[in-house]
N, C-alpha and C positions, 0 to 999 in steps of 0.2 A: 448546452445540449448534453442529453446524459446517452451514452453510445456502451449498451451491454454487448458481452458474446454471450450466448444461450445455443440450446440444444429444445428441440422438443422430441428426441429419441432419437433421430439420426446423428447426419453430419451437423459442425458446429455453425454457426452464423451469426452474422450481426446484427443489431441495430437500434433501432432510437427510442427511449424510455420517454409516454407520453405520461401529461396528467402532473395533477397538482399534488407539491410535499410539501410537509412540514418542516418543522423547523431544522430539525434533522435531514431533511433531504430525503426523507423513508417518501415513498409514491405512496395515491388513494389506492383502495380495492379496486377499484375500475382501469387503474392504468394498462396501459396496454404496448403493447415494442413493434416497431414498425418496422420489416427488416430492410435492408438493405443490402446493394448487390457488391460482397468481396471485403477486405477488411481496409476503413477508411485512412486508414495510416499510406496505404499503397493508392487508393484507387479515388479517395475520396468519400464524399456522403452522396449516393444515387440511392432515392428509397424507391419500393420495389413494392407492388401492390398486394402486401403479405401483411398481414397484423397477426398477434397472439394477446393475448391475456397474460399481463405478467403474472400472474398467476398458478398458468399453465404450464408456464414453460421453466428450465434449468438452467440459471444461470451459471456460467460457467466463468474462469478467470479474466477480467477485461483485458488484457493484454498478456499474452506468450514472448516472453523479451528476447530476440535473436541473439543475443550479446550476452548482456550482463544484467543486474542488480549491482548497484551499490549504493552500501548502506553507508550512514553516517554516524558514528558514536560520539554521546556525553557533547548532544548538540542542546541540549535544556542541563542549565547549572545545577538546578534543584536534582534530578535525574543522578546527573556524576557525582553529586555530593551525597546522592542516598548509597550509592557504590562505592562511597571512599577514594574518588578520582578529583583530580584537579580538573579546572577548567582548560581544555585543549585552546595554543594560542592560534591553531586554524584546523578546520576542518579535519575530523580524524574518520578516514575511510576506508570502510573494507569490502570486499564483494560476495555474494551470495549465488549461486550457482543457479542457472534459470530450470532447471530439474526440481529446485526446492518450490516453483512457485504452484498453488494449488487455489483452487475458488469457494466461493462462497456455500456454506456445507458441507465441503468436502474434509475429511478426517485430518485432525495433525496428531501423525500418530509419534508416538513415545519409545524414543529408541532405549535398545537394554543399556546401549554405552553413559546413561547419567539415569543421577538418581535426583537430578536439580532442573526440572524442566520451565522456563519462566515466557510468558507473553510479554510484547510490549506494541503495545499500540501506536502507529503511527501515520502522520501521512505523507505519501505517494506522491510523487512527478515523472510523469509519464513523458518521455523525447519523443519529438514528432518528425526529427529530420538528422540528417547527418551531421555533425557540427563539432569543429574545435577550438579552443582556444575563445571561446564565446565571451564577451566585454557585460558585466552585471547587466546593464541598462540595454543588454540587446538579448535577456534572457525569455522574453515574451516569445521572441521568434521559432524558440524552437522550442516550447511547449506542446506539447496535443494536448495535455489535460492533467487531470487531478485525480486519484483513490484511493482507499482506504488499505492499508497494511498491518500485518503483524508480524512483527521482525522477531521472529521465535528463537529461542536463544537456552541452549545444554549451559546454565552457567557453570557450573560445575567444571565443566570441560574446558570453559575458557580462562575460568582458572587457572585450570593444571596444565594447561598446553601453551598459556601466553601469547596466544595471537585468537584470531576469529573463525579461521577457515571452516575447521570441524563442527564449532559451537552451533555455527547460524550457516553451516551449508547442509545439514540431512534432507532428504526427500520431505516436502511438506512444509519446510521452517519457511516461506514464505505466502502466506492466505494474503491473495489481493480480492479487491473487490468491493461494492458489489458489480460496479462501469464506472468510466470515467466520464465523469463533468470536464465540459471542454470552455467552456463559456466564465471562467473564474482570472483575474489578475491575480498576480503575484501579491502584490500591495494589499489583495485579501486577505491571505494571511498576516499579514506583514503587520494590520489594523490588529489580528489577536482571533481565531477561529476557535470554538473550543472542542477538545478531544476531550474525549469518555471512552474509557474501556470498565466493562462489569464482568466479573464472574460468576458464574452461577445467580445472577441479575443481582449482583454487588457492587456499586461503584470503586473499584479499588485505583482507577487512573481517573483526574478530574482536570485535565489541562488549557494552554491557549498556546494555538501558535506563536503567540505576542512572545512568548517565554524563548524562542530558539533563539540563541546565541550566533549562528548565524544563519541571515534569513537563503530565501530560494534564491535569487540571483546572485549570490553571492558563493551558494553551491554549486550550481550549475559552472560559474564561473572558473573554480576549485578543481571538479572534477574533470571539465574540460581541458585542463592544464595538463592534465595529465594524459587522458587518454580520449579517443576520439569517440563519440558517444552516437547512437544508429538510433536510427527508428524505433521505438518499442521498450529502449534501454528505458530501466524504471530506477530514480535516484531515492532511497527513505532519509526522510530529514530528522531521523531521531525521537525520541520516543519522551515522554514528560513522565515526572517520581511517579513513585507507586507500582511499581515494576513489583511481580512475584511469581511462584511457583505455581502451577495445571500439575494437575492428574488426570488418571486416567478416569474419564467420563463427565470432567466437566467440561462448561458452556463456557466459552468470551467471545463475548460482542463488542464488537470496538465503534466508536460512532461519532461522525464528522460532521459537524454543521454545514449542510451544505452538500453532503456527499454521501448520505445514509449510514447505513450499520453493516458491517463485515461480522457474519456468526459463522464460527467454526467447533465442533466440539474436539476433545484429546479422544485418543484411540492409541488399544495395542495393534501393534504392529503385528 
């Protein structure tokens, strides 16, 4: 089930992306969203006798995370080895500020503070319940779903400041989207998904989830260790090689088998 938030000029709302995708998970012209009543995280899936034309309508970020973001780094070997990193012996996590999260279309604009602004395409786990200390093989439970990210990143900055906070928390450093697929296992990616990001419709990332060094339940697992994870918290499992530099006015489309295309263009601020 692909469950978008959308806008068609008013308040925001939810609901269900019908109609057939390709391989990509892009919808036909004809698909259409069926809304439904409050956000399913809370309330469940009650559909509501409202249809739009995807078309029509604004998609806006499938999930507003009450909590947190956190991101995972130098989780694809090839990735830390094009950054001059070793391979981490667990999980290397940092958090991204739910202020930075923005949707599909909407501008990632380019702050004055770096002059190294880089994409990296990744995908998304979306937590569906409250939960700590979660055992791998009981990570199904508290999934809601699956989406497309771009864990935008001032390298520059992370650089010179040696930690993550600043690099990958600005307003906009994280474009989710375009809805989350709820209907996926783990062991989907686990078999090897492939990620694609293009620039200005260049493939500059050509990845497979097969590649993360460690997979989803094994994150889920990690992060819960640490801290108690809510409803809406969205985990990124790292980004595969080919990481580079946006300017101002270019296009990346990041694109998940399974889960469509997340397009965002750069903007001044």
């Amino acid at each position: 089930m692909r469950i978008a938030r959308f806008t068609t000029g008013s308040e925001p709302s939810y609901g269900v992306v019908t109609g057939e995708v390709d391989e990509f998970g892009q919808p036909a012209e004809d698909s259409v969203v069926v809304a439904i009543a409050g956000d399913p995280l809370y309330v469940g899936i009650k559909l509501l006798d409202q249809e739009h034309r995807l078309s029509d309508v604004r998609l806006l970020a499938p999930v507003l995370p009450r909590s947190k973001v956190v991101g995972i780094g130098r989780n694809y070997a090839a990735h830390a080895a094009e950054m001059g990193n070793d391979v981490p012996s667990e999980p290397l996590m940092f958090l991204k500020p739910n202020t930075s999260v923005v949707g599909p279309g909407d501008p990632i604009y380019y702050p004055r503070q770096t002059q190294d602004l880089h994409y990296e395409g990744e995908l998304a786990v979306v937590i569906g319940r409250i939960c700590r200390d979660v055992p791998p093989e009981q990570a199904t439970d508290v999934i809601h779903g699956y989406t497309i990210a771009n864990d935008v990143t001032a390298r520059d900055l992370q650089r010179s400041d040696g930690q993550f906070t600043r690099a990958k928390g600005f307003d906009s450093f994280c474009p989710l989207g375009p809805w989350i697929e709820t209907d996926l296992d783990p062991q989907h990616f686990i078999d090897g998904v492939r990620v694609q990001t293009h620039l200005n419709g260049e493939v500059v990332q050509d990845g497979s989830t097969a590649d993360m060094i460690f997979d989803i339940p094994a994150l889920i697992a990690h992060v819960s260790s640490v801290m108690t994870l809510l409803p809406g918290d969205v985990i990124l499992t790292g980004t595969p090689e080919g990481v580079g530099p946006m300017q101002v006015d270019d296009e990346v489309e990041i694109s998940i088998a399974g889960l469509g295309t997340l397009t965002n263009k750069v903007a001044t601020r």
